[in-house]
N, C-alpha and C positions, 0 to 999 in steps of 0.2 A: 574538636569536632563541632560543625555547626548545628544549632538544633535551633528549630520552625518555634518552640516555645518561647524562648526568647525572643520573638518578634512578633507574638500573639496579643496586639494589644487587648485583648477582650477580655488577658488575664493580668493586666498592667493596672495594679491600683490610684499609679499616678495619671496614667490616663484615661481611666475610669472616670477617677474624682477630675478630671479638668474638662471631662465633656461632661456631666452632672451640670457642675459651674457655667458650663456654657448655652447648656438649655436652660440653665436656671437665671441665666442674665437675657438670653432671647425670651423668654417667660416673659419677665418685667418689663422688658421695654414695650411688646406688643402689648401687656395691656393699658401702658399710657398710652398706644397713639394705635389704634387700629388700619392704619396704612400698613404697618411692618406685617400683619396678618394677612392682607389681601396681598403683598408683596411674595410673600409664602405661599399663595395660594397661585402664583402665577399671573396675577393681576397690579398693573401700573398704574392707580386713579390720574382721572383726568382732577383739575386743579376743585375743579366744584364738587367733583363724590370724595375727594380727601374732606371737603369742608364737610360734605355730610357725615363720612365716618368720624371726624374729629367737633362735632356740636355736641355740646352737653345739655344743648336744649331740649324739653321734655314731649315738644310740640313740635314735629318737622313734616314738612308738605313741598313733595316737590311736583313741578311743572315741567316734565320734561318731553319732549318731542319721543316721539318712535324711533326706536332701536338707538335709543339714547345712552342706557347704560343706567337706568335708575330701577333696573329688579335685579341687577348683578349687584351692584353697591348695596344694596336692601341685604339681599344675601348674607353679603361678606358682614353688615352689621349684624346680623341676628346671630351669624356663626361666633362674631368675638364675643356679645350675650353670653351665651351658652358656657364657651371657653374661659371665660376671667369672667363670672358671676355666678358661684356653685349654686345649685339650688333654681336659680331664674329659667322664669316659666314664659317662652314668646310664642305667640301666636301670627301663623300668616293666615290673613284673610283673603279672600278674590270673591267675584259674583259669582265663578262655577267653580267648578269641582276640577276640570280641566285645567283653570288659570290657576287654583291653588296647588296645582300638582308641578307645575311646571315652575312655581316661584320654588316652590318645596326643593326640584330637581336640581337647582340654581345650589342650592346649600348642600344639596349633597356633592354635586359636583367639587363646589370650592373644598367641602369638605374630605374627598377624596383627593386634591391636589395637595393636599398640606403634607410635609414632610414634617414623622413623629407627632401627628394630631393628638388628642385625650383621645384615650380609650372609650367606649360604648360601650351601655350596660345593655342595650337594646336598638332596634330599628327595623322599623316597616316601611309600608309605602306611604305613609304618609306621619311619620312620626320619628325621632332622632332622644332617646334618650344617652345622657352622659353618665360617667361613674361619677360627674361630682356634683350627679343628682337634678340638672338643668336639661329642659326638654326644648324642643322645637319641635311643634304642631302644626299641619298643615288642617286647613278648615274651609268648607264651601261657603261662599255667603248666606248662609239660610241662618234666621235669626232663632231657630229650635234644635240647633247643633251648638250653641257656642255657651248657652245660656248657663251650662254646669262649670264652666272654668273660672279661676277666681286668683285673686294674686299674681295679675299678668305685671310682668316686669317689661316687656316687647310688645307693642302690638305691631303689626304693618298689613297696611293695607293696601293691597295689590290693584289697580284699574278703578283707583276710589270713586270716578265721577260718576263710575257706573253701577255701583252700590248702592242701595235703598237704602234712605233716610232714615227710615225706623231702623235695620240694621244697624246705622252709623250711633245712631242713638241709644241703642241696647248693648253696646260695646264700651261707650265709654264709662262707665262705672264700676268693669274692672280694673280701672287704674286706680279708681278713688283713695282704697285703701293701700295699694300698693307703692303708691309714687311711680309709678311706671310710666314707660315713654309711648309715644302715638307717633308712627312715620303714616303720611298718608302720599300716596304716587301715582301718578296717570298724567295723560294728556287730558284734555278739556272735553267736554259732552256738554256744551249748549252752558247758557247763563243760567242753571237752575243744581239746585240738590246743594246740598251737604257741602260738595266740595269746592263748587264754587263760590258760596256762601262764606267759607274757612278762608280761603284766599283772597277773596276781593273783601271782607270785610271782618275777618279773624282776630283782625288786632296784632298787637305788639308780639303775643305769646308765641306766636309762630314763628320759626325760622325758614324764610323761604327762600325756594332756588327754582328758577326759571331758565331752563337750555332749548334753544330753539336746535332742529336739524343745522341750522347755520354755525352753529356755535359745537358743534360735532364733528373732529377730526375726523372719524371714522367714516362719516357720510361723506358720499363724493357731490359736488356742486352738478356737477354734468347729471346724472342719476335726479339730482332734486328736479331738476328743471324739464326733465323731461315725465314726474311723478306729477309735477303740478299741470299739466297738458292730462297726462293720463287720470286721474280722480276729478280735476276741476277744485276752482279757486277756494269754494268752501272748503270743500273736506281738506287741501293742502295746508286751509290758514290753521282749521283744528289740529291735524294731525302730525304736521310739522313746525310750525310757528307758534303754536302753544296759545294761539288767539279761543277767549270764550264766545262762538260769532253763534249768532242766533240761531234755534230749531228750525225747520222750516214750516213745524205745524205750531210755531209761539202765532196767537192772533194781536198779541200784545207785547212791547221788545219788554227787553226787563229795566230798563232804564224809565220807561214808562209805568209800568208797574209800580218801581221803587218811589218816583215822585207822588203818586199816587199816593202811597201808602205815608209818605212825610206829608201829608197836608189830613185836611179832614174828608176820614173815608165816606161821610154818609151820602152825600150825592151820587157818590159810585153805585151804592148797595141800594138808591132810592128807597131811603128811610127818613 
């Protein structure tokens, strides 16, 4: 007589233990190379966000055009964080409340595509804790929100060029103790702040990746070309070409400025 139990793997010890074994070898391998995780999550990196998921650099800043794909990729890093780092604490930053909800949104997403994710001990709208104790925090730019957290293992920061300096400045000190990482991402906002500063003069410490719209499968050429008619040449060299092109209230470029500043300033200050 046929009987359903006998074909009930769920009561099968040998197939039990060989899917155990098989989560527990897909385990290991995502946490060497967080491609296998964004791969799970439904996502295929373009060759440059595989570079960023796979940097062990502590310092990462990217330059990338609009609807580039560099708050998806941010994402899927903070989610492997969380996942293969119990205990790690990341932080998403943005200038509003808005942009941090929507990078925030990015992670939940990813993190609802995953087949068999870690369990959650908790989550809100703007928070993600794990049972192995790792949080991801979503945060406004405002420098009187951020100032109680401590032992950030993650930071990233969302639309950085558009960040206030002080901000950028009262953030980084939670890494001090921690050894923790800093992704910084946007397009460009004029020769000035923080972010341009990191990039055009950063130094070595950075690992940097630059995508222009051209350099973006997913953008179609016909659409660019008729974006750059419709916004005009400035805002397309910012906002697709990744170019730092002057404010239009700078009364001084910054290349002017900077030789200034390399020579002796007192005839400037008329002293």
């Amino acid at each position: 007589m046929y009987s359903e139990k006998h074909n009930d793997s769920s009561s099968n010890p040998l197939l039990i233990e060989a899917a155990r074994n098989l989560v527990a070898r897909r385990r290991q391998a995502e946490a060497r190379d967080p491609v296998l995780l964004a791969r799970r999550a439904g996502i295929e990196p373009d060759a440059w966000q595989a570079d960023i998921l796979r940097t062990r650099a502590k310092q990462t800043i990217m330059l990338v055009t609009r609807q580039g794909g560099k708050s998806t990729i941010s994402s899927i890093k903070a989610l492997h964080k969380a996942e293969y780092q119990p205990g790690a604490l990341t932080l998403l930053l943005a200038p509003s409340y808005r942009q941090s909800k929507e990078l925030f949104r990015k992670v939940k997403d990813a993190y609802g595509a995953l087949v068999a994710p870690s369990p959650l001990a908790s989550e809100s709208s703007l928070e993600m804790e794990f049972e192995n104790g790792s949080r991801i925090v979503a945060l406004p730019g405002k420098e009187e929100t951020i100032r109680g957290f401590s032992g950030v293992s993650l930071l990233v920061v969302d639309e950085a060029a558009r960040v206030p300096d002080a901000l950028y400045q009262s953030i980084r000190p939670m890494l001090a103790v921690s050894g923790g990482s800093i992704v910084l991402l946007s397009t460009p906002f004029g020769k000035r702040g923080f972010f341009h500063h990191e990039w055009a003069q950063g130094g070595g410490s950075w690992h940097r990746t630059r995508i222009t719209a051209y350099d973006c499968p997913r953008i179609a050429r016909e659409w660019l070309e008729q974006e750059r008619k419709a916004i005009g040449e400035l805002w397309f060299r910012q906002e697709y070409l990744c170019e730092f092109v002057e404010t239009s209230d700078q009364v001084f470029s910054y290349e002017d400025i900077a030789r200034a500043l390399e020579t002796d300033a007192s005839p400037l200050f008329g002293v």
